[in-house]
C-alpha positions as CSV (number, residue, x, y, z in Angstrom):
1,X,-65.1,215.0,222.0
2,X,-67.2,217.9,221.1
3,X,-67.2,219.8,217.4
4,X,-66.8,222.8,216.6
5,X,-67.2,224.8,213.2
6,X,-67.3,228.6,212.3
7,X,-66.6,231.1,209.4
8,X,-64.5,233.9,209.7
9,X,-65.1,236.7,206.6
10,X,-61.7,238.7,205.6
11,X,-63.9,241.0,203.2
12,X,-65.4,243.1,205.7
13,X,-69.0,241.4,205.1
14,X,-70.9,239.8,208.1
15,X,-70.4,235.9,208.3
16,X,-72.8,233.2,207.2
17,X,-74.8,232.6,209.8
18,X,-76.6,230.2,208.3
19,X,-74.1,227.9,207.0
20,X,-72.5,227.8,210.7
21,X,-75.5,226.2,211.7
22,X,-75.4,223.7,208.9
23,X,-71.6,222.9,209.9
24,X,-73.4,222.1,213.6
25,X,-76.2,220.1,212.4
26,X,-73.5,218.1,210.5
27,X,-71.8,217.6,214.0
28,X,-74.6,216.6,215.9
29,X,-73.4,212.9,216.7
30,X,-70.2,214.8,217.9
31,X,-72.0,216.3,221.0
32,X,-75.8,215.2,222.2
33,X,-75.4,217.0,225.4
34,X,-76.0,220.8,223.9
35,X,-75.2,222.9,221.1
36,X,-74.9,226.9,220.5
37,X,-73.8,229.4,218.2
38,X,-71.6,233.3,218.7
39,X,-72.1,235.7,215.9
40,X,-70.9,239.2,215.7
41,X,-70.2,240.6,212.1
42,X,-67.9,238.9,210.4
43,X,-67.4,235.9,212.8
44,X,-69.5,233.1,213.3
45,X,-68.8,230.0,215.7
46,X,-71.1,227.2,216.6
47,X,-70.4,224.1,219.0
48,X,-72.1,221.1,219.8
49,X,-71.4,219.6,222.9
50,X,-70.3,216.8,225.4
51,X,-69.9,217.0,228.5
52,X,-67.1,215.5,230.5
53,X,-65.3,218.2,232.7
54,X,-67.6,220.9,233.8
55,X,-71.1,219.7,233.3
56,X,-73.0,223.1,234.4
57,X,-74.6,225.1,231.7
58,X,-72.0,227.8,232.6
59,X,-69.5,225.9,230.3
60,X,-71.5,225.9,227.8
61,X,-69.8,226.8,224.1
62,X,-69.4,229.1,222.2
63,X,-67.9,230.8,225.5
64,X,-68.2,234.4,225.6
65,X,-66.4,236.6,228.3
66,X,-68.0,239.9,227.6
67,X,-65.5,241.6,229.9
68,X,-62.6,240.6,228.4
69,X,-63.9,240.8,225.2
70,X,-63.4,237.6,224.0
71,X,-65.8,234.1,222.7
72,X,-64.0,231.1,221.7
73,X,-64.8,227.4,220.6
74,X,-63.1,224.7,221.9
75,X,-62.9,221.3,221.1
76,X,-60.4,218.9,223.3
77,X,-58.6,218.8,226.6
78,X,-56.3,220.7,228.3
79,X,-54.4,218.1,231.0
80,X,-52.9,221.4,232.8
81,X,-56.0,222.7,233.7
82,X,-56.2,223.1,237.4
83,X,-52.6,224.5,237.7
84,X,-53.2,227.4,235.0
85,X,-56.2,228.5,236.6
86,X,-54.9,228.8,240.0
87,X,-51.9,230.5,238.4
88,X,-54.2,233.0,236.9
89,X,-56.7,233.3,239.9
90,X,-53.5,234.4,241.6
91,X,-53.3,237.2,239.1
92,X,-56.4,238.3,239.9
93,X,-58.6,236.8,237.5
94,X,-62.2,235.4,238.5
95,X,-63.9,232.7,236.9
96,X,-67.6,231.9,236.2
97,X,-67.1,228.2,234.9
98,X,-65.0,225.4,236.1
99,X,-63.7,223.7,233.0
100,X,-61.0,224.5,231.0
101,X,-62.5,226.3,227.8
102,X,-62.5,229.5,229.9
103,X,-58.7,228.6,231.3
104,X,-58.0,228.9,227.6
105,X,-59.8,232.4,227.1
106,X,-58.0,233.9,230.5
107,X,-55.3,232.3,229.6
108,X,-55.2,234.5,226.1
109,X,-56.1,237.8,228.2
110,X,-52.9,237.0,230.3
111,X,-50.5,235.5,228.2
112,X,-50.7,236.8,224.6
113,X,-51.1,234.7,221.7
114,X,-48.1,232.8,223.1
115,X,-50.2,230.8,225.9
116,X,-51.0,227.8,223.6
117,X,-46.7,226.8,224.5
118,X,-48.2,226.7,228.0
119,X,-51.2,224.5,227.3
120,X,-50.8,220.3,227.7
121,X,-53.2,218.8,225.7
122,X,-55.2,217.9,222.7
123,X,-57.0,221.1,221.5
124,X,-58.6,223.2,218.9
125,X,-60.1,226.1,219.2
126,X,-60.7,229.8,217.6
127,X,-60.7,232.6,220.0
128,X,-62.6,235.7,218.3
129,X,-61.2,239.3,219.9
130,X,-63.9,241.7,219.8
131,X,-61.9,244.9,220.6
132,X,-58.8,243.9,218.0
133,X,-61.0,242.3,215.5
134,X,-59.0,239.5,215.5
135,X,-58.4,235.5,216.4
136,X,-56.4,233.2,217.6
137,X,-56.6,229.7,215.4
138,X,-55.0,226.9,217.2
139,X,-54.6,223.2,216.9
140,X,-52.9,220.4,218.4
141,X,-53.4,217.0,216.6
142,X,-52.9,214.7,218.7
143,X,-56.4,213.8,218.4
144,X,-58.0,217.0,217.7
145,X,-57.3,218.6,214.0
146,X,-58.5,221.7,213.1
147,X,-59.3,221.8,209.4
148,X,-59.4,224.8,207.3
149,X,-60.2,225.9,204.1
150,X,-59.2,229.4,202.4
151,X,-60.0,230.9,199.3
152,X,-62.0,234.3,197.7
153,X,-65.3,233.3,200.2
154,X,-64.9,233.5,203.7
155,X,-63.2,231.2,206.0
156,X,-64.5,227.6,207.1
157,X,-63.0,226.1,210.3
158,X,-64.1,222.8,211.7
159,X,-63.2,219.8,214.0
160,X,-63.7,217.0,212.9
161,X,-63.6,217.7,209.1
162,X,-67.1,217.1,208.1
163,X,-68.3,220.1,209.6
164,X,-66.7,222.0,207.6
165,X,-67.2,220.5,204.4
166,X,-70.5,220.6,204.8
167,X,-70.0,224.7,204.6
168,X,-68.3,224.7,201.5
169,X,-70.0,222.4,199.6
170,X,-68.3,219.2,200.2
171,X,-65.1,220.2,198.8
172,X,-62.8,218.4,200.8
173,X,-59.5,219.4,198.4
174,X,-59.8,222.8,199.9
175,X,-58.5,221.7,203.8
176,X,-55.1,222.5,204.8
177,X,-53.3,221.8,208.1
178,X,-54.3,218.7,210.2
179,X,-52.9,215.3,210.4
């Protein structure tokens, strides 16, 4: 499985750039095919990868769909796939990658933040709205938690948990949610 990390700022200042990148050097043995990082004010995602579905560099992470105004990190599977994409291709939505992080972003566009009760899978992921300023934090555990810690600083989210902690000072007491 890949990792993901990011920090998302509630206190209109821009995220920490730098301690994204930290979270991803933390999650290197997670994903030796590739790594990237998305920030834009106060949200920062990062992503190291490894490839199993769509191994072009089209699918690489942190996804951005300019269009639609969305980026998201994704860490996991989604079994449903194929059928959700032709579902949506037969709304009229095209796709530039073949893999399922950008079923998931489409699938947001489409669906509202409901979609994730349409999704089989293991998952985490944070999709970042650009037009709302918002996101859409998501987690299924069966193999993929999503940890994250809240308090007066900005934000941390991570899968596994160590890239995270790595962000906030190796305070592991701070995580909620995951099992």
């Amino acid at each position: 499985m890949c990792g993901i990390a990011g920090e998302i700022s509630f206190h209109h200042q821009r995220a920490e750039t730098a301690a994204v990148e930290r979270m991803i050097r933390a999650l290197a043995p997670r994903g030796p095919d590739g790594h990237g990082l998305f920030s834009q004010g106060r949200v920062a995602f990062g992503h190291r990868r490894l490839k199993i579905i769509d191994l072009s560099e089209a699918a690489q992470q942190p996804m951005v769909d300019s269009a639609l105004g969305l980026a998201i990190v994704f860490n996991g599977c989604i079994y449903n796939y194929p059928e959700l994409r032709a579902e949506l291709i037969a709304k009229g939505y095209q796709f530039f990658s073949h893999g399922d992080t950008e079923v998931i972003l489409k699938a947001y566009h489409h669906w509202g933040k409901n979609f994730v009760t349409r999704l089989y899978g293991m998952f985490a992921f944070c999709i970042w709205h650009r037009m709302m300023a918002g996101f859409c934090l998501a987690g299924i555990v069966r193999g993929s938690s999503l940890y994250i810690c809240h308090g007066s600083k900005p934000i941390p989210m991570g899968a596994p948990v160590w890239g995270a902690a790595v962000a906030i000072c190796l305070q592991p007491a701070c995580f909620i949610g995951g099992r």
